[in-house]
N, C-alpha and C positions, 0 to 999 in steps of 0.2 A: 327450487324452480322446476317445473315441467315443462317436457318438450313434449309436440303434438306430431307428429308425421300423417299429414293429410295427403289424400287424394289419390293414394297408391293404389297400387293389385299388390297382395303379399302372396309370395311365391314361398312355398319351404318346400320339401323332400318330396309332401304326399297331396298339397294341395293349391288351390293356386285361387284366390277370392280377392274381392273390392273391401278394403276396409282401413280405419286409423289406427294408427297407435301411439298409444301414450306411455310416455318414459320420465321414471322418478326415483329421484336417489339410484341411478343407476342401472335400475330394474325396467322390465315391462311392466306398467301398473294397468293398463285397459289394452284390449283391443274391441273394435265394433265402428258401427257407425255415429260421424258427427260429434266426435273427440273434443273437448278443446283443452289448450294446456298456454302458459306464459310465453311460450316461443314457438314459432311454429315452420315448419320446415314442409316449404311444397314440392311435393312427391307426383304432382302429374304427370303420365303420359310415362313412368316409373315404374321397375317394380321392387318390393320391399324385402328384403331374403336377409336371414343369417350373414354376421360377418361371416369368411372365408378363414379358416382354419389350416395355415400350413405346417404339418407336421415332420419337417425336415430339412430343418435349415442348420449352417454352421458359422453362427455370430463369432466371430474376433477368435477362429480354431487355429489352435496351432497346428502346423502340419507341414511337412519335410522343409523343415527349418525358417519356416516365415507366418505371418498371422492373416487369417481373413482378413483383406480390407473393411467389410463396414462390421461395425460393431452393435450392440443393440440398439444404441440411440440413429443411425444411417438406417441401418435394417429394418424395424419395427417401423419406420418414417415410410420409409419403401411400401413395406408390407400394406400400409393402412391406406395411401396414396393409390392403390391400386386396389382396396379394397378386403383384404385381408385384415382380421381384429384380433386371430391369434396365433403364435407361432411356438412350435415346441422344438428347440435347441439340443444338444447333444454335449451332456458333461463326460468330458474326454479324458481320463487319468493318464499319465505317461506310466511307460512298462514299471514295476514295483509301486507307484504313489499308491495309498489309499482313495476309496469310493470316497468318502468321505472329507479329503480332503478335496476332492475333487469338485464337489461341491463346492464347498466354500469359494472356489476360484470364480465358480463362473453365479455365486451369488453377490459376488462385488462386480462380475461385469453389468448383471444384467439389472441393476440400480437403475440405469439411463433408458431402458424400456419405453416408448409412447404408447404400447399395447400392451394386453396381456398375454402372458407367455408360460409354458412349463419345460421340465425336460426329461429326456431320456438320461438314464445312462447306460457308458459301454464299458464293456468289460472285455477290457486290453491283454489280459492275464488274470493268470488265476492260481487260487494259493488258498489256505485256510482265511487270511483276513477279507479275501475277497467275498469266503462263501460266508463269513460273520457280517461284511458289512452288506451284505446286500437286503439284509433282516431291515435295517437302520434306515438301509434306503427308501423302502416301502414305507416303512412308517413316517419318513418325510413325505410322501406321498407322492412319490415317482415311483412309476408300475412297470415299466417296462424298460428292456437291456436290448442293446444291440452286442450285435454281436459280428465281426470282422472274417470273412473269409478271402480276405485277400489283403493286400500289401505285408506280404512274404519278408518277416524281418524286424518288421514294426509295429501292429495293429494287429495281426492276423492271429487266432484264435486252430488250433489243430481241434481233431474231432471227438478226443476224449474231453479238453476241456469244454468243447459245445456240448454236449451231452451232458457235462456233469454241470454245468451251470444250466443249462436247459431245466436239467430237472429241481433244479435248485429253485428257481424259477415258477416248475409247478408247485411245489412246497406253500410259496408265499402267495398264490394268486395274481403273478406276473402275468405278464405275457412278452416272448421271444422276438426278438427283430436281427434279421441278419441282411448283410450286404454280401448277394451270393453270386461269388465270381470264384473263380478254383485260383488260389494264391499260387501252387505251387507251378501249375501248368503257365499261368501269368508269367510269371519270375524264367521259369524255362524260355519263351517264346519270346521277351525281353531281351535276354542274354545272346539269343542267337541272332536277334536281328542285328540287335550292336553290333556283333560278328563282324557280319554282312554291311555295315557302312549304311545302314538304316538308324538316321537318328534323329529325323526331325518327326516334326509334329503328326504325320499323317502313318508314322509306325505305332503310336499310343491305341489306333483303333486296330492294326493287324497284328497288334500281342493281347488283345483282350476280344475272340472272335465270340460269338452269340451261344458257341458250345461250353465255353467255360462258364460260364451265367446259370446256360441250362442243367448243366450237370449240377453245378453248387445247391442249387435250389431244388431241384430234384432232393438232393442228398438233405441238407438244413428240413425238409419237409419228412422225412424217414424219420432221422433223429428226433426232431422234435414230434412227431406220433407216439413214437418209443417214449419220447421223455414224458408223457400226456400235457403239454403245452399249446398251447394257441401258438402260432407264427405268423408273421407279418412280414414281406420280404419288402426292402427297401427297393427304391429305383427300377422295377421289376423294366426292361426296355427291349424285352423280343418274345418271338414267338416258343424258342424253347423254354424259357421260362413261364411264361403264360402256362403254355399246354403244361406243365409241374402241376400250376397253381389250381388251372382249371380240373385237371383230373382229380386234385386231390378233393376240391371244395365238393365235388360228384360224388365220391365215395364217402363225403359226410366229415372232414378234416375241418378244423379250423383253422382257413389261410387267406390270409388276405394277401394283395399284390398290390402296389402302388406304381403306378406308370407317373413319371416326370412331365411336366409341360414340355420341356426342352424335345425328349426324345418321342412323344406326340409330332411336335409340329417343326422340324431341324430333322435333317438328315445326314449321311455321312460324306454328301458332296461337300460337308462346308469345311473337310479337312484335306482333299485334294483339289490340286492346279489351284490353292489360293499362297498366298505370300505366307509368310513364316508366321508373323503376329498373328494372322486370321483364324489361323487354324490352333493356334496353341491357346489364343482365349479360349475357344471351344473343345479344350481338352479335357473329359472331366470322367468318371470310372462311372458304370460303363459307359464306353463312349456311341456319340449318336451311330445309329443304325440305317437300312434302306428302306424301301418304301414296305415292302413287306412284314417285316417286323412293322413298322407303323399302322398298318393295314390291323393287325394283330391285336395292338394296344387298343383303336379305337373300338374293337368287335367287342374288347372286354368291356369295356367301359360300356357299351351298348346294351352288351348282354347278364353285366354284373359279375362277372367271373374277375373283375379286378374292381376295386371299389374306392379307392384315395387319390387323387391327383395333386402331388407334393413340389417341388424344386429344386429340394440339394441346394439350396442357394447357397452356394461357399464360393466368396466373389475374390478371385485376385487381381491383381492389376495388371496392368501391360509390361511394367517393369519387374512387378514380380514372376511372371509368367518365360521372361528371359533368364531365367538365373536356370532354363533346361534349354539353354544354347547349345549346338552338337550334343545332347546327351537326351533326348525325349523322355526317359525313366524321370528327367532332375524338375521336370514343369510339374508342379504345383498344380493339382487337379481338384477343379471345380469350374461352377457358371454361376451367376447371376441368373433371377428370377423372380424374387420376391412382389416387384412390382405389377409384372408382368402375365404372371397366372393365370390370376380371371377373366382378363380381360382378351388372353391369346384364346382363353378355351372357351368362352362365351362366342369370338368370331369365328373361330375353326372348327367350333362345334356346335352350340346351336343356331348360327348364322345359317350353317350350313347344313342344317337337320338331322345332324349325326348323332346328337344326344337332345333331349328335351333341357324345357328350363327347369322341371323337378331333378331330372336325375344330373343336370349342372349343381344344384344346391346341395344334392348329396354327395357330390365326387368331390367337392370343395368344403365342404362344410359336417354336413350331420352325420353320414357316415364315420368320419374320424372320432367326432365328440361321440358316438355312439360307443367306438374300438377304445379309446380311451378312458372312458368311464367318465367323462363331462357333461353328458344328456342330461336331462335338457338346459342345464348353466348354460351351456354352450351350446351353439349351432343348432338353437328352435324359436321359430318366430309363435313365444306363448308367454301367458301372462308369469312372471315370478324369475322368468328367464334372465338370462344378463345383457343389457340391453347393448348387445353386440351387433351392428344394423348396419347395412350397406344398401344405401337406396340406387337403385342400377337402373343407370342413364340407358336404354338401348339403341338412342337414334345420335350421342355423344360419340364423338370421332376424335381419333389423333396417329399421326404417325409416331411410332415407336424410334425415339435418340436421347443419346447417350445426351447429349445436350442440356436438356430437360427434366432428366431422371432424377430421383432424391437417392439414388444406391450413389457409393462410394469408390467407385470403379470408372475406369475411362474409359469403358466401351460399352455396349450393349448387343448378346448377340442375336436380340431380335431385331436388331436395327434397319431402319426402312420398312418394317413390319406396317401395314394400315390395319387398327382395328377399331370395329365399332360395339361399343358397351362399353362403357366405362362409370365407378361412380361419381351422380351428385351429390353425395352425401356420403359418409363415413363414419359412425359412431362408436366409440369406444367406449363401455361401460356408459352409456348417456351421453358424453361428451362427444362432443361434431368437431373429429382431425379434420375432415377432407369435407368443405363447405362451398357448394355449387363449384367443385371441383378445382376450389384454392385449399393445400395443404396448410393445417392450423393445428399442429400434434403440440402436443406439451411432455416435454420429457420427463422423466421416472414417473409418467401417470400410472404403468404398465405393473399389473399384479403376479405373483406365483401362483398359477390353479393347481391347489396339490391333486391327485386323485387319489381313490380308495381303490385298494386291492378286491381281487377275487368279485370281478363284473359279470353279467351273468354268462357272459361265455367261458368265464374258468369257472365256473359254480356247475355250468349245465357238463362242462369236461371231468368235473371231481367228481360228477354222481353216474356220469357213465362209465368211469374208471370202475369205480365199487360195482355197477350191478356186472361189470364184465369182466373181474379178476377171478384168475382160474380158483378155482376150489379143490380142497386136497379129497381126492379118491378113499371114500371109508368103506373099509368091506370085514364084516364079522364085528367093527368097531375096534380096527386096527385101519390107521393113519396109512396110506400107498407108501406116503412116503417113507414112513416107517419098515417098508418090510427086506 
């Protein structure tokens, strides 16, 4: 059967025109004018973009002793609900497991899928089996390793092991992701709050200030030069990490930044003068910031000096969020977002003229498929594409509650939020979850995109490597080094 999507404007990355589209067997099979197909879905007054591409979520993660509330079948529900068609996960090994095992764990969770999804992995620790499986990993066809500069103890990664998995990394046509917060300065500035009878929820942001960020990234950007790697810094949320990323992207680096919805549009008033619960849902590494830094995030995204808007979605609950009573170290850090995304950064950003609707499609979409090596499968409104379609209501409204939401969690901390744009339509590989904006997902529809190593950003990095390694000095036809 075919679906027709009439009446639209289709908005992508670089262009924005009147036209249909026709979808078959899962694919884009036409676009143009005066389509027709077996079903037909009206897109008036619409426009027609790339599903939404979240590359930073943590479905059913274990972490300081409890699991994400939603799982892939809640998440991906979320995700598609708000317009989102694919999400890329993080396979998390505990200290000594294998890569490989690691795998396996989160290829039985993510069965329950309603979208398509791939992952990351991180690398927890390292040892010889780490630097053998990561060969295995790539040829599953996950490209990319994060890598932990923070939580001092358990996750966190020292700077000989960044470096040598870095360049491990460049070997296979990877590319680098870190979470860059300085652990050790972290864990210091923890300890002494405790001290001092600082222990609720609004010391999580006075032990992790905007210089520990900036230095990390600073530094993860060094390293990975050295190592000749691409880098991508996760949750990137202030201005000293910005200026890292933007200097380096100037002298010609490969680094991308990703700024969070959350830390876009949430500030750090939502963890002072509020009650105890308020402020500990809203506890998540790095923590929200002031307007400044927000000021910062949005110039990047404007300017291109940051280029992914992701979520962290690692949702816990209100109960689980208690188990860091008197101890602010013991809250389970993360937020909710999945559903949320596009629809926050469509009204706070081009409601509001601070981004266009091309460079919305790319901060949500094409961009990432781009970093990922997905183009054009993923995130391009073109014929042979994967018929990943979000048709965006713009004059559709709703207040943002927990009420209502398809996430798994009992609060929302965009709650009371008004936005306007949201989808009438939602299609996953062809299929329409989110139908005149009733959710319609079918679970384990959601596929593995594996991806291929060495994209052209590690290809264009391996050949400027070679024409710029130093050459040994011959004089008389005796070797410098030799003398």
């Amino acid at each position: 059967m075919t679906t027709v999507i009439k009446n639209g404007t289709i908005v992508t990355a670089d262009l924005t025109y009147k036209a249909d589209v026709l979808v078959e067997d899962g694919k884009i099979a036409q676009i143009g004018p005066d389509l027709k197909g077996d079903k037909v879905l009206d897109a008036t007054g619409c426009y027609v973009m790339p599903g939404g591409i979240d590359p930073h979520t943590h479905l059913e993660m274990p972490f300081m002793g409890t699991y994400s509330s939603d799982d892939f079948e809640s998440g991906t529900r979320a995700a598609l609900s708000g317009g989102t068609t694919m999400v890329v996960d993080f396979a998390l090994p505990s200290p000594g497991q294998g890569l490989l095992d690691a795998i396996k764990m989160w290829d039985n969770k993510s069965t329950r899928a309603n979208c398509d999804y791939s992952f990351h992995m991180a690398i927890t620790w390292w040892g010889e089996q780490v630097f053998n499986e990561m060969k295995e990993v790539v040829d599953k066809g996950i490209t990319t390793f994060k890598h932990f500069m923070a939580y001092k103890g358990a996750l966190m990664v020292n700077d000989d092991e960044l470096f040598a998995s870095f360049r491990r990394c460049s070997e296979l046509g990877a590319i680098a992701l870190v979470h860059a917060e300085n652990g050790d300065v972290v864990a210091e500035l923890q300890r002494k709050l405790m001290e001092e009878g600082n222990t609720g929820p609004e010391a999580h942001a006075y032990s992790r200030p905007s210089q520990v960020e900036g230095e990390a990234t600073n530094r993860a950007i060094m390293i990975a030069d050295m190592a000749g790697v691409p880098l991508y810094v996760v949750h990137t949320s202030c201005e000293e990490a910005h200026e890292a990323i933007r200097r380096a992207r100037m002298q010609g680096k490969r680094v991308w930044g990703e700024p969070l919805i959350q830390h876009l549009t949430l500030d750090e008033s939502e963890y002072f003068n509020k009650d105890w619960d308020h402020a500990a849902r809203r506890v998540m590494s790095p923590p929200f910031r002031d307007k400044k830094h927000q000021d910062s995030l949005w110039a990047g995204l404007q300017s291109g000096s940051l280029s992914v808007v992701a979520t962290d979605h690692c949702a816990f609950t209100t109960e689980q969020k208690r188990f860091g009573v008197g101890d602010f170290t013991k809250i389970p850090n993360g937020t909710g977002g999945l559903e949320d995304r596009m629809p926050m950064l469509w009204t706070q950003g081009v409601n509001t003229g601070r981004i266009t609707m091309n460079e919305f499609v790319a901060v949500t979409s094409t961009n990432i498929a781009k970093i990922l090596n997905t183009y054009p499968k993923k995130g391009a409104i073109l014929v042979g594409a994967d018929a990943d379609i979000v048709v965006w209501d713009p004059e559709r409204t709703k207040t943002i509650t927990a009420k209502t939401q398809q996430s798994a969690i009992d609060y929302n901390v965009f709650e009371g939020h008004e936005v306007k744009g949201l989808p009438r339509y939602t299609l996953t590989r062809g299929q329409v979850a989110v139908n005149d904006g009733k959710v319609e997902t079918q679970e384990g529809h959601g596929k593995f995109v594996a991806r291929e190593p060495n994209g052209a950003v590690n290809r264009a990095l391996s050949t400027w490597k070679e024409l710029t390694a130093p050459r040994p000095v011959v004089r008389s036809g005796i070797p410098a080094s030799g003398v």
